[in-house]
DOTISE-867126 format. One record per residue: residue number from 0; residue in one letter; chain; z, x, y of N, C-alpha, C in turn. Coordinates in steps of 0.1 Angstrom, whole numbers, plus 5000, padded with zeros to 4 digits. Atoms other than C-alpha are relative to their C-alpha. Layout:
# residues N
n | res | chain | n.pz | n.px | n.py | ca.pz | ca.px | ca.py | c.pz | c.px | c.py
NUM | A | A | Z | X | Y | Z | X | Y | Z | X | Y
...
This chain:
# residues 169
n | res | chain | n.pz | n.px | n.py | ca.pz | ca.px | ca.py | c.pz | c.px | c.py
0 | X | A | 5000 | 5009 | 4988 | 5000 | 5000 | 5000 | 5000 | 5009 | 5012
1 | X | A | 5002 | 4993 | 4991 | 4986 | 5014 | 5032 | 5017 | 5005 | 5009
2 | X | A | 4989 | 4998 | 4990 | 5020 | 5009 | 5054 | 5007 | 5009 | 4993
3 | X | A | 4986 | 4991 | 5005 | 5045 | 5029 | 5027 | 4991 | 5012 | 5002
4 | X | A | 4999 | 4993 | 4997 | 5023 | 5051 | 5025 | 4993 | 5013 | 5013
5 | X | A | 5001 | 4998 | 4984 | 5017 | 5061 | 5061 | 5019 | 5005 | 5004
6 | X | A | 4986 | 4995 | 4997 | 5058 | 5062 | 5062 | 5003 | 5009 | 4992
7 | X | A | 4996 | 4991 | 5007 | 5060 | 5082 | 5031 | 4996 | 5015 | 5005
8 | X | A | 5007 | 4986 | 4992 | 5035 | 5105 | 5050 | 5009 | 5005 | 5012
9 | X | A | 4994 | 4996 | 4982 | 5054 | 5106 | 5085 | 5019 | 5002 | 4993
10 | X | A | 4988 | 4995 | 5005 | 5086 | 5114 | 5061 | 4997 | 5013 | 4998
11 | X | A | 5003 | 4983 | 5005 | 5069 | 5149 | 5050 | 4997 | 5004 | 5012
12 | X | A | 5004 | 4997 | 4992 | 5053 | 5149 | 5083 | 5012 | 5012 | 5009
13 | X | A | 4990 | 4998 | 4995 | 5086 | 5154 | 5099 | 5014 | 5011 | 4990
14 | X | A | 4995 | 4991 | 5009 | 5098 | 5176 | 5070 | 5014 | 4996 | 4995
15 | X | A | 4991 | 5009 | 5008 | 5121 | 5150 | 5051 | 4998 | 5006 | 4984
16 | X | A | 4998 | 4995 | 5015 | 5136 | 5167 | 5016 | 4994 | 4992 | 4994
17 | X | A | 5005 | 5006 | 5010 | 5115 | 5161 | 4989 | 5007 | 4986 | 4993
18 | X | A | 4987 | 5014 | 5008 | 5147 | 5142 | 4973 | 4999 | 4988 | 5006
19 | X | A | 4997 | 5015 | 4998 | 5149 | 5123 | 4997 | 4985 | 4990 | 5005
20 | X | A | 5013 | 5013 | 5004 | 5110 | 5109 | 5000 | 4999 | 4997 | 4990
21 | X | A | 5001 | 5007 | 5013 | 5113 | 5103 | 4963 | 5009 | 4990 | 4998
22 | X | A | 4985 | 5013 | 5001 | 5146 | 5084 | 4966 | 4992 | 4985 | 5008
23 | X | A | 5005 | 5012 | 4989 | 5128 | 5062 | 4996 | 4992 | 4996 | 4993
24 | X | A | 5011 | 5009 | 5005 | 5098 | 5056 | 4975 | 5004 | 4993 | 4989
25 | X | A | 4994 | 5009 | 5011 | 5119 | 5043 | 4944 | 5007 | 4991 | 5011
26 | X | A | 4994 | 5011 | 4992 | 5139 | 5025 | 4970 | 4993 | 4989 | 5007
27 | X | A | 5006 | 5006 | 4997 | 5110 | 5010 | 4985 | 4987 | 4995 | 4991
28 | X | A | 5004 | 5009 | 5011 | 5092 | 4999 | 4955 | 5008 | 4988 | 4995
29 | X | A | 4989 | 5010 | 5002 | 5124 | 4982 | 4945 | 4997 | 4987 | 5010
30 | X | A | 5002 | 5008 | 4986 | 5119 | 4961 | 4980 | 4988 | 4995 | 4994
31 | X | A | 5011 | 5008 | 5000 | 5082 | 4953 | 4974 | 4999 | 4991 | 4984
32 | X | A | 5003 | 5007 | 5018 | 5090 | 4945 | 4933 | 5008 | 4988 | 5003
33 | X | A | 4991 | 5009 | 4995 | 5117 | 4921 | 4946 | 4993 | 4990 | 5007
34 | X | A | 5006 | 5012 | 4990 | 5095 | 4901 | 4973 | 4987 | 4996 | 4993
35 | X | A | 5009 | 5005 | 5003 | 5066 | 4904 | 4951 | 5006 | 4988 | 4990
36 | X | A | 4995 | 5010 | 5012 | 5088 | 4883 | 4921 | 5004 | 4987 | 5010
37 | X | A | 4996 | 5010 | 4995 | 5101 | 4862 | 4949 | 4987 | 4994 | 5010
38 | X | A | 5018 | 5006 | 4989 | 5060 | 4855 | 4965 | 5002 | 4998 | 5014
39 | X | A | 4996 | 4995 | 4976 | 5073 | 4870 | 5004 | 4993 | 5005 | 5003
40 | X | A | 5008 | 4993 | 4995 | 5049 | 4883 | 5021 | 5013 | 5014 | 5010
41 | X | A | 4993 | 4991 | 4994 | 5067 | 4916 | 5036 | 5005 | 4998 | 5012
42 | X | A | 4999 | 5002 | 4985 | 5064 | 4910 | 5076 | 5001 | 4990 | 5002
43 | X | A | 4995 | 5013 | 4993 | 5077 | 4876 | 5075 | 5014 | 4994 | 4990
44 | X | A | 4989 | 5005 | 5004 | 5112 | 4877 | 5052 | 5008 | 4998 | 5009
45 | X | A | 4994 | 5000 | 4992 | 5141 | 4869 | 5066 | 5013 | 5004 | 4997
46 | X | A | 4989 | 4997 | 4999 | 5177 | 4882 | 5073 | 5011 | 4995 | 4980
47 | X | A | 4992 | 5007 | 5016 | 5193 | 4857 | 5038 | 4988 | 5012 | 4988
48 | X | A | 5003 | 4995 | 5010 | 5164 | 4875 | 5020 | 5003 | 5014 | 4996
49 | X | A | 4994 | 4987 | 4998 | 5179 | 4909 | 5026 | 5012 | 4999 | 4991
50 | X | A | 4989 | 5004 | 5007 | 5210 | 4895 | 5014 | 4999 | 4998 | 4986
51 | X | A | 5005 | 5002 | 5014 | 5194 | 4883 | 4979 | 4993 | 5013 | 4995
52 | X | A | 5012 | 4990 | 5003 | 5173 | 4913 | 4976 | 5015 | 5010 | 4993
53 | X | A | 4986 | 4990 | 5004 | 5217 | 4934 | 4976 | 5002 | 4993 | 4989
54 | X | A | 4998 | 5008 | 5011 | 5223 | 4903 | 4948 | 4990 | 5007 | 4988
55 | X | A | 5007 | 4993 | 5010 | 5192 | 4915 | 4927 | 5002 | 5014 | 4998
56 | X | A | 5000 | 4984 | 5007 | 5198 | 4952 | 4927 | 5015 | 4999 | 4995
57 | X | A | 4994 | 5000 | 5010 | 5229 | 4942 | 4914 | 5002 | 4997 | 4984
58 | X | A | 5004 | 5004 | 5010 | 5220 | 4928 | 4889 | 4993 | 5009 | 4987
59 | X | A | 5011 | 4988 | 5012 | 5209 | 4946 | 4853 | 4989 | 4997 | 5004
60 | X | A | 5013 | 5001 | 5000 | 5176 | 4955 | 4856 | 4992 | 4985 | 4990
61 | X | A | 5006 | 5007 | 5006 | 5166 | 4932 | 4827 | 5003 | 4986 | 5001
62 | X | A | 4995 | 5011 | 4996 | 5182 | 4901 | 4840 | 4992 | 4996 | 5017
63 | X | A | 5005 | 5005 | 4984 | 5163 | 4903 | 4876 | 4987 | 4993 | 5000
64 | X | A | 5010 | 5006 | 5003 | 5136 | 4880 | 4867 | 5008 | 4981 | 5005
65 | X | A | 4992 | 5010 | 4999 | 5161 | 4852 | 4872 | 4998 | 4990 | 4989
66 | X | A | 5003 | 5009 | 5012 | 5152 | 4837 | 4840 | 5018 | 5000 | 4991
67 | X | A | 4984 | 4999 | 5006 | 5191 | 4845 | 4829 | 5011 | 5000 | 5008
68 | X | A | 4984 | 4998 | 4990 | 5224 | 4837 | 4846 | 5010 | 5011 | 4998
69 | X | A | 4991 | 4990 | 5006 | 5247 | 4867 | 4848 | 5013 | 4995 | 5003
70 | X | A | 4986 | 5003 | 4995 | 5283 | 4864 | 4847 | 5009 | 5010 | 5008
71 | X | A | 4996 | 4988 | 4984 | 5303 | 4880 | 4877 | 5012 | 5007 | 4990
72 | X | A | 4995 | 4984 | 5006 | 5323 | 4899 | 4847 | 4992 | 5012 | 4996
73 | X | A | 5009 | 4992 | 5003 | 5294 | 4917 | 4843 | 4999 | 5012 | 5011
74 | X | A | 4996 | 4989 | 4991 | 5297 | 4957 | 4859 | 4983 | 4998 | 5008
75 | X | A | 5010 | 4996 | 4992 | 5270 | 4958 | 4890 | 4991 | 5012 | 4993
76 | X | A | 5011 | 4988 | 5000 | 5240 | 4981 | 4885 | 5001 | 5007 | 5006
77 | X | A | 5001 | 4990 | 4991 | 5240 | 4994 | 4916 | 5014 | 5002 | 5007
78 | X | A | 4991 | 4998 | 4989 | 5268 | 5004 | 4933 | 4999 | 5001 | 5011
79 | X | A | 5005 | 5002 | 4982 | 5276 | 5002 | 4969 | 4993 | 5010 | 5009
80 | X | A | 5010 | 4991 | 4996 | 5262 | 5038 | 4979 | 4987 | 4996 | 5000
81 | X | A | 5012 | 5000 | 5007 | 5232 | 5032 | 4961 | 4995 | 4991 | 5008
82 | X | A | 5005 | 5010 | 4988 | 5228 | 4996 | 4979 | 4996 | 5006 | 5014
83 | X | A | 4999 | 4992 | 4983 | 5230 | 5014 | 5014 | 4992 | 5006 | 5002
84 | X | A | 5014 | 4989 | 4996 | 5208 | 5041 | 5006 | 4987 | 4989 | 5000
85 | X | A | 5016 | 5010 | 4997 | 5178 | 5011 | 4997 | 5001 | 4994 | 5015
86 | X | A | 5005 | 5008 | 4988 | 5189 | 4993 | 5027 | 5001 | 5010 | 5012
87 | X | A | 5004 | 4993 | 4990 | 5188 | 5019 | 5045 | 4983 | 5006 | 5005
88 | X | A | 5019 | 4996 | 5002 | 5150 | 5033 | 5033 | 4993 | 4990 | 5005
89 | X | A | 5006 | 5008 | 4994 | 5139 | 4998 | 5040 | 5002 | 4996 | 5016
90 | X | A | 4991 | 4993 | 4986 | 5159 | 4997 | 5072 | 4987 | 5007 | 5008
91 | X | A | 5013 | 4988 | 4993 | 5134 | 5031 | 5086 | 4991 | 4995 | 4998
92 | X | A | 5012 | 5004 | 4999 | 5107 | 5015 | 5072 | 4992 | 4992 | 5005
93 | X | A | 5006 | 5008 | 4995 | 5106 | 4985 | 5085 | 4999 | 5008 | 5020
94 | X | A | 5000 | 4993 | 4983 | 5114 | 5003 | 5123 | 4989 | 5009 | 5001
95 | X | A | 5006 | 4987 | 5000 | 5089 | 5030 | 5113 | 4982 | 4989 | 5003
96 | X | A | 5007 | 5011 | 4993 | 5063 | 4997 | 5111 | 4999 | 4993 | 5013
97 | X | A | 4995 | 5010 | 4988 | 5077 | 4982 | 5141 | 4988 | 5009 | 5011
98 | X | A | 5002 | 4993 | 4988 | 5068 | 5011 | 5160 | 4982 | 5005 | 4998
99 | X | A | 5018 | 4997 | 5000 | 5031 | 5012 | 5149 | 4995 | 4986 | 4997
100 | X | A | 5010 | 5016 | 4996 | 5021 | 4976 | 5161 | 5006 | 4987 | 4990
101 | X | A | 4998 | 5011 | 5009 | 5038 | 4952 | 5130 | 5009 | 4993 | 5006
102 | X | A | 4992 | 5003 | 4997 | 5052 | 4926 | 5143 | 5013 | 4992 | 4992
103 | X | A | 4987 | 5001 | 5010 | 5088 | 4919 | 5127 | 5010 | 4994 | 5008
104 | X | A | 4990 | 5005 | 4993 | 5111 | 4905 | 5154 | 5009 | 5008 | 4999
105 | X | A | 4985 | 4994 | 5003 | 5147 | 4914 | 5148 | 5001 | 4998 | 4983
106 | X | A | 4996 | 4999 | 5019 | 5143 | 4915 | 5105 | 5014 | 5003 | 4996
107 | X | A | 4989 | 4995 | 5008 | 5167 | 4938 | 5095 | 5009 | 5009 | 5012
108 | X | A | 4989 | 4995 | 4987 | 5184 | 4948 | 5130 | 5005 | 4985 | 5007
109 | X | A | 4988 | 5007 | 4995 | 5212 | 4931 | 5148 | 5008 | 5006 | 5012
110 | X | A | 4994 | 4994 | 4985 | 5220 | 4935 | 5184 | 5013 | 5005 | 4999
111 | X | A | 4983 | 4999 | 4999 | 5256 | 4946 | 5187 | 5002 | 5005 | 5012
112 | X | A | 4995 | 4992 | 4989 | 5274 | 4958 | 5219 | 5002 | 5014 | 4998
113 | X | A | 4991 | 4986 | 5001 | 5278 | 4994 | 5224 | 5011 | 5002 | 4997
114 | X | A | 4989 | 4995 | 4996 | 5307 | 5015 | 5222 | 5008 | 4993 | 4987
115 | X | A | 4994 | 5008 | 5011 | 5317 | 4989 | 5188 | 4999 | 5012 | 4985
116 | X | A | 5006 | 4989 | 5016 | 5311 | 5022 | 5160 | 5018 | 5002 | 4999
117 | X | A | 4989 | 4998 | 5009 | 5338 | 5030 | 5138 | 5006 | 5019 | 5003
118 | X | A | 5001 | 4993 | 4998 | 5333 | 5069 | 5149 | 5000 | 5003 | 5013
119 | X | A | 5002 | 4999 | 4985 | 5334 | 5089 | 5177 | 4989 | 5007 | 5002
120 | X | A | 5011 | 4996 | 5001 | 5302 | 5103 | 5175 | 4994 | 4989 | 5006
121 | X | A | 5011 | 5005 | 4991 | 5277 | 5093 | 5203 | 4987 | 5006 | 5004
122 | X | A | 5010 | 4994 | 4999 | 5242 | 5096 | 5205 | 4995 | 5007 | 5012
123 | X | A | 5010 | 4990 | 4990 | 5220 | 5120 | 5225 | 5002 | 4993 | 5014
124 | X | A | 5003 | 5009 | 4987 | 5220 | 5105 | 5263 | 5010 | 4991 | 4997
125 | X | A | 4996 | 5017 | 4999 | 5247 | 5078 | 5254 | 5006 | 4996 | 5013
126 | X | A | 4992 | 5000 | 4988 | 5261 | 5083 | 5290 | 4988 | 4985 | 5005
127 | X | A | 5005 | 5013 | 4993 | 5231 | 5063 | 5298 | 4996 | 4989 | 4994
128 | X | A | 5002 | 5017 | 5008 | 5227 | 5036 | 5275 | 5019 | 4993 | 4996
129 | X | A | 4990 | 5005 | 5007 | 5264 | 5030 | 5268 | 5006 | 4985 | 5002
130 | X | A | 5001 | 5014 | 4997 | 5264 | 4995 | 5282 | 4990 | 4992 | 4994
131 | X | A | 5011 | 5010 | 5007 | 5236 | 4985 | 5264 | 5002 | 4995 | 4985
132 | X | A | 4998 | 5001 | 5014 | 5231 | 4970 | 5228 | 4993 | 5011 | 4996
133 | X | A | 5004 | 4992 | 5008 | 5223 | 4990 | 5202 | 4997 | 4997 | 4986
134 | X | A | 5004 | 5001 | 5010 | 5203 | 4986 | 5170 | 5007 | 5004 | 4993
135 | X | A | 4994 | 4990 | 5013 | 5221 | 4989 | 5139 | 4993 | 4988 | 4989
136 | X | A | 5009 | 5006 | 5009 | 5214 | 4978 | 5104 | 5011 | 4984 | 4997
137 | X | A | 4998 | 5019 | 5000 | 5223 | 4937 | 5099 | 5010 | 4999 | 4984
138 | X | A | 4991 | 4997 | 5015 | 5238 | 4945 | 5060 | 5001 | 5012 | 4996
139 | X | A | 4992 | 4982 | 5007 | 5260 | 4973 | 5048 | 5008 | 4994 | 4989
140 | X | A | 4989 | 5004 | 5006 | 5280 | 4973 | 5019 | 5015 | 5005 | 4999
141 | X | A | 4991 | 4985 | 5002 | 5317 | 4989 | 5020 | 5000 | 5006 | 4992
142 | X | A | 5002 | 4992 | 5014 | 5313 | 5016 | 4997 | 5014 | 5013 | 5003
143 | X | A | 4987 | 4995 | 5000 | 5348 | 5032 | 4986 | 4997 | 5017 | 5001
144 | X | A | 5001 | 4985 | 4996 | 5356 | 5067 | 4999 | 5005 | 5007 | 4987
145 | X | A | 4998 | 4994 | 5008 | 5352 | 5094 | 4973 | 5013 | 5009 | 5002
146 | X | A | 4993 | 4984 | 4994 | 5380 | 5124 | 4971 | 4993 | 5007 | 4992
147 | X | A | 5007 | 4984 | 5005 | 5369 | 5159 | 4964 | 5005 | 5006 | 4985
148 | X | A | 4995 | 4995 | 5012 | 5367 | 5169 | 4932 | 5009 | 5016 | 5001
149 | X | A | 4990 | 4991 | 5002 | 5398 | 5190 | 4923 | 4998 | 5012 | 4991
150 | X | A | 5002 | 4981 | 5010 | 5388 | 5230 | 4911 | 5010 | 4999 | 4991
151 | X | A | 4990 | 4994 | 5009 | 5410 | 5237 | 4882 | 5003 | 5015 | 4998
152 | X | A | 4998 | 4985 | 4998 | 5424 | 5275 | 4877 | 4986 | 5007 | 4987
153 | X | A | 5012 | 4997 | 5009 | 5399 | 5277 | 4844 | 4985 | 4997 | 5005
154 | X | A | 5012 | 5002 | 4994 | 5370 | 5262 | 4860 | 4998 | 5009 | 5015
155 | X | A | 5003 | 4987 | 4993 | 5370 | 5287 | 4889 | 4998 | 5012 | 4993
156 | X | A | 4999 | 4989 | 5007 | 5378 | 5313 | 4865 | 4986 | 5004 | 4996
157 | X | A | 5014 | 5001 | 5012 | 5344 | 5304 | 4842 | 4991 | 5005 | 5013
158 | X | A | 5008 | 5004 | 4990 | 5328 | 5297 | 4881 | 4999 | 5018 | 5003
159 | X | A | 4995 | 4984 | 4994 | 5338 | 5335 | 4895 | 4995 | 5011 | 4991
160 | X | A | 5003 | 4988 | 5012 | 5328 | 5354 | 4861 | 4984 | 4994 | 4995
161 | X | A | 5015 | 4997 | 4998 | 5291 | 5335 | 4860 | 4992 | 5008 | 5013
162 | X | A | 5006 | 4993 | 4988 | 5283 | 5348 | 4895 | 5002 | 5013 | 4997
163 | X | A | 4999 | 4984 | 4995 | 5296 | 5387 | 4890 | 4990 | 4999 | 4985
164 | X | A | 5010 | 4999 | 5011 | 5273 | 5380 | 4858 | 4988 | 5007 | 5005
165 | X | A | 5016 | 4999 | 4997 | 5242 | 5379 | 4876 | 5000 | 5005 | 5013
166 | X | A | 5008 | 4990 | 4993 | 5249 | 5400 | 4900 | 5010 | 4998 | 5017
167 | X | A | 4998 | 5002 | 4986 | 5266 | 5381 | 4929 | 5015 | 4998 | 5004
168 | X | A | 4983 | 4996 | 4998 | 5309 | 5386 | 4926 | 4997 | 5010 | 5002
């Protein structure tokens, strides 16, 4: 499809890790396999379909046809990272369209007031926009904060005696 890959292009263009244009193009296949089962034309879903689209990637793969009811004891597929990262790839993509003539209204953005972020990180120039709204993405899921995996005294040990192996302790 011409549009993805025009964005898949202007992801290498701009020298986006491999990983991560292969991640975006499984994540945005997922998107078009989803609207294709559901018969949406791309540049006219709407905000609830975004919503159904986080329900299906939950969903086992082999149950997303909706020919089977799942039961909510059933472990999610995707976890909430995973969610975030698609809605994110779709997210750019659809902005990455916007900005080369498609029109899309407000899809998958959501006015909000400035100065409402969770962080104190502010963008480039925010001195002069900081009264204004600001684009963000319309669905996130909370996704639980990892901790750092804990070294052990033998797993350093093993870690410290492969490197003077080959050269570099």
């Amino acid at each position: 499809m011409p549009p993805i890959e025009r964005y898949l292009a202007y992801l290498t263009d701009i020298e986006r890790s491999p990983n991560t244009i292969k991640a975006y193009a499984h994540d945005l296949k997922d998107w078009f396999t989803y609207l294709e089962q559901r018969g949406l034309d791309w540049r006219e879903v709407r905000l609830e379909d975004v919503g159904e689209f986080v329900a299906w990637l939950r969903r086992p793969p082999n149950t997303r046809d909706g020919q089977v009811t799942v039961l909510p004891t059933v472990e999610h597929h995707c976890g909430e990272s995973t969610v975030n990262r698609k809605l994110s790839a779709v997210s750019a993509f659809y902005q990455h369209a916007a900005r080369h003539g498609v029109d899309l209204g407000e899809l998958l953005m959501t006015w909000q007031p400035a100065g409402r972020r969770s962080t104190a990180w502010k963008p480039f120039l925010h001195h002069i926009s900081k009264g204004k709204p600001q684009r963000r993405r319309a669905i996130a899921l909370k996704a639980p904060k990892k901790l750092p995996r804990i070294l052990t005294v033998q797993s350093a040990f093993r870690e410290l005696m492969s490197l003077s192996s080959v050269g570099l302790g």
